[in-house]
Backbone as JSON, one array per atom type, in Angstrom:
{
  "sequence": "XXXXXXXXXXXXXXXXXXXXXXXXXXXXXXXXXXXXXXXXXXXXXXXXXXXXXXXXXXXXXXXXXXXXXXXXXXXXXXXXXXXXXXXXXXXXXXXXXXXXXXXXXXXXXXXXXXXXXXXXXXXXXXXXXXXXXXXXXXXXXXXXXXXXXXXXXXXXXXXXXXXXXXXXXXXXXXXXX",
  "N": [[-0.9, 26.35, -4.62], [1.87, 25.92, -4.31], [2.44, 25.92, -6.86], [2.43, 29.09, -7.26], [4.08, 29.93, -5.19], [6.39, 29.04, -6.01], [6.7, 30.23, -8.16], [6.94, 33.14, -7.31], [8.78, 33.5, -5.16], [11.23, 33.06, -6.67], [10.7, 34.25, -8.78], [9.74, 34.08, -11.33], [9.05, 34.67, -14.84], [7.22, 33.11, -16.49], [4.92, 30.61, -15.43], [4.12, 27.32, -16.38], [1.93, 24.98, -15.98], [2.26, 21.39, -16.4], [0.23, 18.82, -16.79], [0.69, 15.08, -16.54], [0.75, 12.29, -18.42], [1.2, 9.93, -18.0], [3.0, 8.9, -15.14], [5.93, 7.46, -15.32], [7.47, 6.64, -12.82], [5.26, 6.19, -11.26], [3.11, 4.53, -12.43], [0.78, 3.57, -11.81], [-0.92, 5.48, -11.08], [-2.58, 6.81, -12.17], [-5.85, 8.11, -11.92], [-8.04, 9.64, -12.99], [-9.4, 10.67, -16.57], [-7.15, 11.78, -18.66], [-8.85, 13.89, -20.28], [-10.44, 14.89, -18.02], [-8.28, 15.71, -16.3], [-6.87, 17.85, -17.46], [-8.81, 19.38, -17.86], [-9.2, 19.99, -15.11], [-7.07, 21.35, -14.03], [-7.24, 23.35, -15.86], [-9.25, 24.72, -14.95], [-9.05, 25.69, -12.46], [-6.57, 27.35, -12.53], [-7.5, 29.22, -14.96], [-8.56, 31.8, -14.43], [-6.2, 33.49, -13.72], [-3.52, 34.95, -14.62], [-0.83, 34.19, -14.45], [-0.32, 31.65, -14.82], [0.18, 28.69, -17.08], [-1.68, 26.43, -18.97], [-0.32, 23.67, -20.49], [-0.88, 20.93, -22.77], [0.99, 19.54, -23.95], [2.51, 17.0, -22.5], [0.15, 15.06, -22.48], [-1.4, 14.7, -24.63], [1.14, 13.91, -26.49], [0.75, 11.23, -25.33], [1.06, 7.66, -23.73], [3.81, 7.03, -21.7], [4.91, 9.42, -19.54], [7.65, 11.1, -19.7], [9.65, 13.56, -18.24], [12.21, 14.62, -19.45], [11.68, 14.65, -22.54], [9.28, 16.13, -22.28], [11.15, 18.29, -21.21], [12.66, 18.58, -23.54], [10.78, 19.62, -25.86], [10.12, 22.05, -24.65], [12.13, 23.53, -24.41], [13.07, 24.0, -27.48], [10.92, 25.43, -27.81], [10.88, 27.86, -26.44], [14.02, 28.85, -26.71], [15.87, 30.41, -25.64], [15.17, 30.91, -23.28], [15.83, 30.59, -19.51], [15.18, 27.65, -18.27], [13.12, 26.11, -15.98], [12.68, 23.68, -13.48], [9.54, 22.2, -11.58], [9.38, 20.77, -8.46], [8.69, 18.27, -5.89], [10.13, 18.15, -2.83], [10.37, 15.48, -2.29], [11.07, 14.35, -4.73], [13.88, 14.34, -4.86], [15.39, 11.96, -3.6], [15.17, 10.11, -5.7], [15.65, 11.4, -7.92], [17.54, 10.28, -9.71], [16.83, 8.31, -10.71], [15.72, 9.5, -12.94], [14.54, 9.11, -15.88], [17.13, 9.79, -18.65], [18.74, 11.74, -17.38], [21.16, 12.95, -16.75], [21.36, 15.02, -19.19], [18.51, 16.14, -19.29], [19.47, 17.47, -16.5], [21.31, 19.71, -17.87], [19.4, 20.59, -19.47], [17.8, 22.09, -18.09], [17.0, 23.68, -14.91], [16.22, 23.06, -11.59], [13.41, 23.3, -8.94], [12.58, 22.92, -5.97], [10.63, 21.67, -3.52], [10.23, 21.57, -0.11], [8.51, 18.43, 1.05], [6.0, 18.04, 3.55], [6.87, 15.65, 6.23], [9.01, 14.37, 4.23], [11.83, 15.16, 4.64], [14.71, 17.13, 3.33], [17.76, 15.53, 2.85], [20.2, 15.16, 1.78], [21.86, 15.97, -1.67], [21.48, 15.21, -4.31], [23.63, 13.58, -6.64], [24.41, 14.4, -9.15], [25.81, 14.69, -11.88], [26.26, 18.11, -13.5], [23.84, 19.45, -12.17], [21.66, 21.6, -11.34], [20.22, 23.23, -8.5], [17.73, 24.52, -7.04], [16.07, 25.52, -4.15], [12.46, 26.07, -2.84], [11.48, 28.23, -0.55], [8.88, 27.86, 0.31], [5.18, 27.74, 1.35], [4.23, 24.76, 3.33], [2.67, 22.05, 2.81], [0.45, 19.15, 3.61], [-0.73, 17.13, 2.64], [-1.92, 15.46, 0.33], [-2.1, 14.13, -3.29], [-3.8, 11.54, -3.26], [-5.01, 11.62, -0.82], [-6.72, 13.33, -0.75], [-8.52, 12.37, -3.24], [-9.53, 10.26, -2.24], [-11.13, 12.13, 0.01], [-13.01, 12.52, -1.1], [-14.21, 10.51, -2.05], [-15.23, 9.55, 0.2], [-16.96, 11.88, 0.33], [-16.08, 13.97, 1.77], [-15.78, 17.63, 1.94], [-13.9, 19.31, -0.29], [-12.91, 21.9, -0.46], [-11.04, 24.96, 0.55], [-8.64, 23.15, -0.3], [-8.29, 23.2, -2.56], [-8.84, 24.28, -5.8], [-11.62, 26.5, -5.85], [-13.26, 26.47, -8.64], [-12.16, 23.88, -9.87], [-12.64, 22.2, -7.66], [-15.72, 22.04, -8.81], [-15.99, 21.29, -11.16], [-15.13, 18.39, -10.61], [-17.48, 17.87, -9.02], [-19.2, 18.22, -10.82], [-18.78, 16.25, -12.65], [-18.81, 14.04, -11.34], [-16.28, 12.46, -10.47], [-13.54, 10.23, -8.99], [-15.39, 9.31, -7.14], [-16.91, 6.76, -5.62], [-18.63, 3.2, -7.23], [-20.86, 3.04, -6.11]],
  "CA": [[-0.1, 27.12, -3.71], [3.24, 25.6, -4.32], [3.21, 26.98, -7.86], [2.35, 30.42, -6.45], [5.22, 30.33, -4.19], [7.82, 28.8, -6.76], [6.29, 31.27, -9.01], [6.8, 34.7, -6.55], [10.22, 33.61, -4.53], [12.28, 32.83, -7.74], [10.68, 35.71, -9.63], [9.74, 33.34, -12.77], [8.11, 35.15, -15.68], [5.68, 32.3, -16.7], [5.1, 29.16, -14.77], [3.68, 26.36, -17.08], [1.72, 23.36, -15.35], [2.13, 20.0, -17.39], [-0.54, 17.49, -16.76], [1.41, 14.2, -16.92], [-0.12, 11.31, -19.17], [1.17, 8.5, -17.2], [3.82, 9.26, -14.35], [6.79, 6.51, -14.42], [7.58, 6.42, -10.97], [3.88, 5.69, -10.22], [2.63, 4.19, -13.3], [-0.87, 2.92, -11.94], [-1.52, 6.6, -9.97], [-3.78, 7.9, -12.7], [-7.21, 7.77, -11.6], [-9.27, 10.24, -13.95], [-9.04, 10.85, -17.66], [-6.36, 12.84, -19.57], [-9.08, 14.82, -20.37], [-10.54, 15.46, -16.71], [-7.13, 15.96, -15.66], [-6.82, 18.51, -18.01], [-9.66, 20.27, -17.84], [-9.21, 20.42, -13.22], [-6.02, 22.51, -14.15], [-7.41, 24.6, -16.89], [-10.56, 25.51, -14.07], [-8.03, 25.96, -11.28], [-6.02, 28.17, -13.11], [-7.59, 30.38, -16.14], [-8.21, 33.14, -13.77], [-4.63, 33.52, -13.36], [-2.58, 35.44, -16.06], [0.62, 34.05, -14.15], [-0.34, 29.89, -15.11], [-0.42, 28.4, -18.34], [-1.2, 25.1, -18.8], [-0.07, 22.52, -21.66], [-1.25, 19.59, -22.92], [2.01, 18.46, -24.66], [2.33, 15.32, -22.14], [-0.94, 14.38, -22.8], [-1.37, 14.7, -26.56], [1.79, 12.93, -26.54], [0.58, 10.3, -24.53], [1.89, 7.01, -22.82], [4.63, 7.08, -20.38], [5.4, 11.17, -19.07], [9.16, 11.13, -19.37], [10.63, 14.93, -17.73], [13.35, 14.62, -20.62], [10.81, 14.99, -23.71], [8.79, 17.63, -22.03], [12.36, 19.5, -21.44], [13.45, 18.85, -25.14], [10.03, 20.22, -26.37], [10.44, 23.25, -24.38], [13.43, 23.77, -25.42], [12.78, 23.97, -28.64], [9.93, 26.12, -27.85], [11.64, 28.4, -25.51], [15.09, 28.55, -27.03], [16.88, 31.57, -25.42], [15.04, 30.55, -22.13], [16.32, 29.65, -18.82], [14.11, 26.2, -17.97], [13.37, 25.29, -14.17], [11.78, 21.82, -13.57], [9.63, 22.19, -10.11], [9.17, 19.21, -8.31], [8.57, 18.45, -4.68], [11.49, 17.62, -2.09], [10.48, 13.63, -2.32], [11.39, 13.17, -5.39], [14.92, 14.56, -4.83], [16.1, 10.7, -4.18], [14.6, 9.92, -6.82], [16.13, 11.83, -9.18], [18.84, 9.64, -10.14], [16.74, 7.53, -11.45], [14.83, 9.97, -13.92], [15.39, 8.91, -17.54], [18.62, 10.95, -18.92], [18.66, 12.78, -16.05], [22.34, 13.98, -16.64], [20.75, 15.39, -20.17], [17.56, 16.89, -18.16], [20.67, 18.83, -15.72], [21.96, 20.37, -19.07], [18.6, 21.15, -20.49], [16.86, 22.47, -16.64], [17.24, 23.86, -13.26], [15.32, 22.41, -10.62], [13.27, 23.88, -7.92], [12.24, 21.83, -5.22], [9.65, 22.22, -2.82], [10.03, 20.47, 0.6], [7.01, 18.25, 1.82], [6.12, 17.33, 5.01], [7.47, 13.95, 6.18], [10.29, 14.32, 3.29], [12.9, 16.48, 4.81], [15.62, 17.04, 2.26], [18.79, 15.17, 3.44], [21.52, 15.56, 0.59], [21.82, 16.67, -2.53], [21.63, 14.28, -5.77], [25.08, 13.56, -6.77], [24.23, 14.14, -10.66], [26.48, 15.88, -13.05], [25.57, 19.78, -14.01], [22.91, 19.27, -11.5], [21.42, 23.01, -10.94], [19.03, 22.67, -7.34], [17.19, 25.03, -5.92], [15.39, 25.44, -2.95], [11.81, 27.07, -2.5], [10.7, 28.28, 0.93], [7.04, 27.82, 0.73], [4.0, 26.69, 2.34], [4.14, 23.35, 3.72], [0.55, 21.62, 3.31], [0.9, 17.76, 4.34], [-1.67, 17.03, 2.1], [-1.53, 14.25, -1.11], [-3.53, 13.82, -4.19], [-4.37, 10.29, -2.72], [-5.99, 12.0, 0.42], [-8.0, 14.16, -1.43], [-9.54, 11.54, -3.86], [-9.96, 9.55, -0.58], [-11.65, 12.87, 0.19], [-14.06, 13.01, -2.57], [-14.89, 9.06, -2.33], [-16.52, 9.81, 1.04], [-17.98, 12.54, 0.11], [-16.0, 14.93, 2.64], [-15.41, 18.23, 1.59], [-12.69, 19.46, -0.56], [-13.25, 23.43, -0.13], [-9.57, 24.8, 1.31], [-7.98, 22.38, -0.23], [-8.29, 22.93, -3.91], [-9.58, 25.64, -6.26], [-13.33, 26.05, -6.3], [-13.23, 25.35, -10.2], [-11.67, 23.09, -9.92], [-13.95, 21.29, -6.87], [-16.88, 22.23, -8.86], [-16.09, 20.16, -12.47], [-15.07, 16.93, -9.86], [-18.58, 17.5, -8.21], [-19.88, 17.84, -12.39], [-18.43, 14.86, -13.42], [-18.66, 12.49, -10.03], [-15.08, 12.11, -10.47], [-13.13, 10.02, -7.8], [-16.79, 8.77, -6.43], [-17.19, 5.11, -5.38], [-19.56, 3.36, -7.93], [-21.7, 2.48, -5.53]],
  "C": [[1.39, 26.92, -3.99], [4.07, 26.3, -6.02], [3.52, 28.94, -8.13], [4.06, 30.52, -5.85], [6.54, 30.23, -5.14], [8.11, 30.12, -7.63], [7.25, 32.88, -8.44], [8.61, 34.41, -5.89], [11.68, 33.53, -5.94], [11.92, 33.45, -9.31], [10.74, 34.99, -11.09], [8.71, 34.41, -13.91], [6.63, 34.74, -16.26], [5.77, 31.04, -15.86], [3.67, 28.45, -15.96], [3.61, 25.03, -16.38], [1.31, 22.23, -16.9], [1.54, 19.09, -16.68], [0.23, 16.24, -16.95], [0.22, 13.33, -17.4], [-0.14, 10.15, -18.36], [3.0, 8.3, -16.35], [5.13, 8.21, -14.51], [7.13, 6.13, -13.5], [6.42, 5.69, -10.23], [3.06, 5.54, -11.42], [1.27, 3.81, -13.55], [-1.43, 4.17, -10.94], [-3.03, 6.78, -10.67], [-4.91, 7.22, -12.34], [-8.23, 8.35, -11.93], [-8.34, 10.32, -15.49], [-8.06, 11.62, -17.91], [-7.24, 14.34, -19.98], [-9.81, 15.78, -19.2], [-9.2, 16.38, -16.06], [-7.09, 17.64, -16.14], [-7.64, 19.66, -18.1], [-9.61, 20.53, -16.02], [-8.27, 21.35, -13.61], [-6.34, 23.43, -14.73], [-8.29, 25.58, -15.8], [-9.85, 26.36, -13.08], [-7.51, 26.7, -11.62], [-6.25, 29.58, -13.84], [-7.85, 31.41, -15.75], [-6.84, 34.34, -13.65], [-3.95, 34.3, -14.26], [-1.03, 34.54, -15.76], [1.23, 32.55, -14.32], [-0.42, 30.02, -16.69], [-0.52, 27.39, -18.14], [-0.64, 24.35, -20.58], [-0.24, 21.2, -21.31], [-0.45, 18.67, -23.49], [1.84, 16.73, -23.96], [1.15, 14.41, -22.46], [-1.67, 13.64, -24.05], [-0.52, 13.98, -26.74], [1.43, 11.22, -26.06], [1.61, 9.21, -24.14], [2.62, 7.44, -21.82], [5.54, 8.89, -20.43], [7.0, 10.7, -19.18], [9.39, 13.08, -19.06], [11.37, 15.0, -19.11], [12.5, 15.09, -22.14], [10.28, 16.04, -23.26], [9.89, 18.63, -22.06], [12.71, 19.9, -22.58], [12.33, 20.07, -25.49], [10.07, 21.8, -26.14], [11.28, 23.95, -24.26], [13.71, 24.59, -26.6], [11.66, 25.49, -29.08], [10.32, 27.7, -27.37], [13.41, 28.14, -25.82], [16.11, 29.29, -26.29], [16.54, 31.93, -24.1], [15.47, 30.3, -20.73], [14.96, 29.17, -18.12], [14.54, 25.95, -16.66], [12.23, 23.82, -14.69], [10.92, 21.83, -12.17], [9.13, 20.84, -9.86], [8.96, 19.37, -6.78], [10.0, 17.33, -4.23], [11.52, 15.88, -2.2], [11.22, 13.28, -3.33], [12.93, 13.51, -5.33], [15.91, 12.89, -5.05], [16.1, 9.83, -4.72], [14.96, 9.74, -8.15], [16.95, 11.44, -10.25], [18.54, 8.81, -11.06], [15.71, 8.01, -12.69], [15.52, 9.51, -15.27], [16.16, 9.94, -17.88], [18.11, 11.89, -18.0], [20.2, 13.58, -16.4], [21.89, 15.27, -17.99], [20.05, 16.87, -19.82], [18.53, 17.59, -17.57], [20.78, 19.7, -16.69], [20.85, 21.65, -19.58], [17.51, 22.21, -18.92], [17.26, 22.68, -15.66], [15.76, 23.34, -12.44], [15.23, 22.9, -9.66], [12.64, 22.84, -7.05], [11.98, 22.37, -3.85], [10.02, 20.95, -1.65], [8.4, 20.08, 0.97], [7.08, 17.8, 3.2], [6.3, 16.17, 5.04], [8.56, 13.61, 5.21], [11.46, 15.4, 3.39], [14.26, 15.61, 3.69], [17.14, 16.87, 2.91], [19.92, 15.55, 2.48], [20.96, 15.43, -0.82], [21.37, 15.75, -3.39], [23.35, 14.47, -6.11], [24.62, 13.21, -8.37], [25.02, 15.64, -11.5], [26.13, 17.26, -13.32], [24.37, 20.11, -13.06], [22.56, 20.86, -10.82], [20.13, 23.06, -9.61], [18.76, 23.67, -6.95], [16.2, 25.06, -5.15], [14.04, 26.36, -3.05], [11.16, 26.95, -1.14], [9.67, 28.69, 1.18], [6.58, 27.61, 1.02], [3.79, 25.48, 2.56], [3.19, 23.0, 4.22], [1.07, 20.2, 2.84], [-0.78, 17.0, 3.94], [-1.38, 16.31, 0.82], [-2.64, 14.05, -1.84], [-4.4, 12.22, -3.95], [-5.02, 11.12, -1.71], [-7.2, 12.77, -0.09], [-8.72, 13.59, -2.37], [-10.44, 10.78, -2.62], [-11.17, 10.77, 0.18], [-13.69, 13.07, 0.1], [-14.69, 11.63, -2.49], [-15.67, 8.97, -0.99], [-16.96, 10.8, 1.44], [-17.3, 13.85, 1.45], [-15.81, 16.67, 1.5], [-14.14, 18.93, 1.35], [-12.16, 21.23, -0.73], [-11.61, 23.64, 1.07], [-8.44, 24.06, 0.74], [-7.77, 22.39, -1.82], [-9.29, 23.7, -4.34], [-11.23, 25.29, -6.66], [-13.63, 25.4, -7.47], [-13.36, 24.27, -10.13], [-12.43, 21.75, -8.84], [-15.37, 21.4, -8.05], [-16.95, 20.95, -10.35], [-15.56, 18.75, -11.51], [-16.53, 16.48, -9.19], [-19.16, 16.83, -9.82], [-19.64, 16.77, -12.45], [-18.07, 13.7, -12.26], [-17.15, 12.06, -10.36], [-14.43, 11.29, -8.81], [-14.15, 9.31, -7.08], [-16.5, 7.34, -6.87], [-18.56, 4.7, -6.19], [-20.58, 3.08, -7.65], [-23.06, 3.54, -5.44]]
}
């Protein structure tokens, strides 16, 4: 939903979801494979003409840096203008993204508020391009929804059938009990 909305209010041509390999910020989050991961987005999505996904972070592996994914697409996308979306938390955050003044240069940033993270001030970072999307606010975390899935509640509403249906396939998230 949130890429929907970033997607439709700021009138993007393609939106491209990147799987991260291994988050910095939250270095011990991951809790399924690279290639689960990978394959929940592809399910969730390939309906879609308006998603793509990439596997750069992944294929790359180790530690996700923002800054490498930007270069790459960059590179890829030369004559481009590059957004970065992100949700309102990590706003005070941001400061501490690797070359982050770099990242400003190379990206605009859209930023989604969440619930419980109202967006107080800005980032005080150089070239820093911010904008705002005013979309659906669901108060909902990929921790609650594994938490979901480990007792067995249902995740229907909450995440694309596909995409429920290869987590049922592959007992993903399930306690090994």
């Amino acid at each position: 939903m949130a890429a929907q909305d970033a997607y439709e209010q700021h009138h993007l041509d393609r939106l491209i979801l990147v799987p991260a390999a291994r988050a910095p910020l939250k270095p011990d989050d991951v809790q399924s494979s690279a290639e689960d991961r990978l394959a929940m987005v592809r399910a969730a999505t390939e309906w879609d003409h308006r998603f793509q996904v990439s596997d750069f972070e992944l294929r790359k592996g180790g530690m996700s840096y923002t800054i490498d994914s930007a270069r790459h697409f960059r590179a890829v996308y030369p004559g481009d203008d590059l957004y970065w979306i992100i949700g309102g938390d990590q706003l005070p955050k941001l400061h501490l993204w690797r070359d982050i003044v770099e990242l400003a240069t190379l990206v605009e940033f859209i930023f989604l508020e969440r619930p419980g993270y109202p967006v107080r001030a800005r980032p005080d970072i150089p070239g820093l391009r911010l904008h705002r999307c005013d979309g659906h606010l669901l108060a909902i975390s990929s921790t609650e929804l594994r938490e979901r899935t480990r007792r067995r509640l249902s995740l229907d509403y909450f995440v694309p059938h596909k995409a429920i249906v290869y987590i049922q396939e592959h007992s993903l998230y399930r306690d090994p009990q």
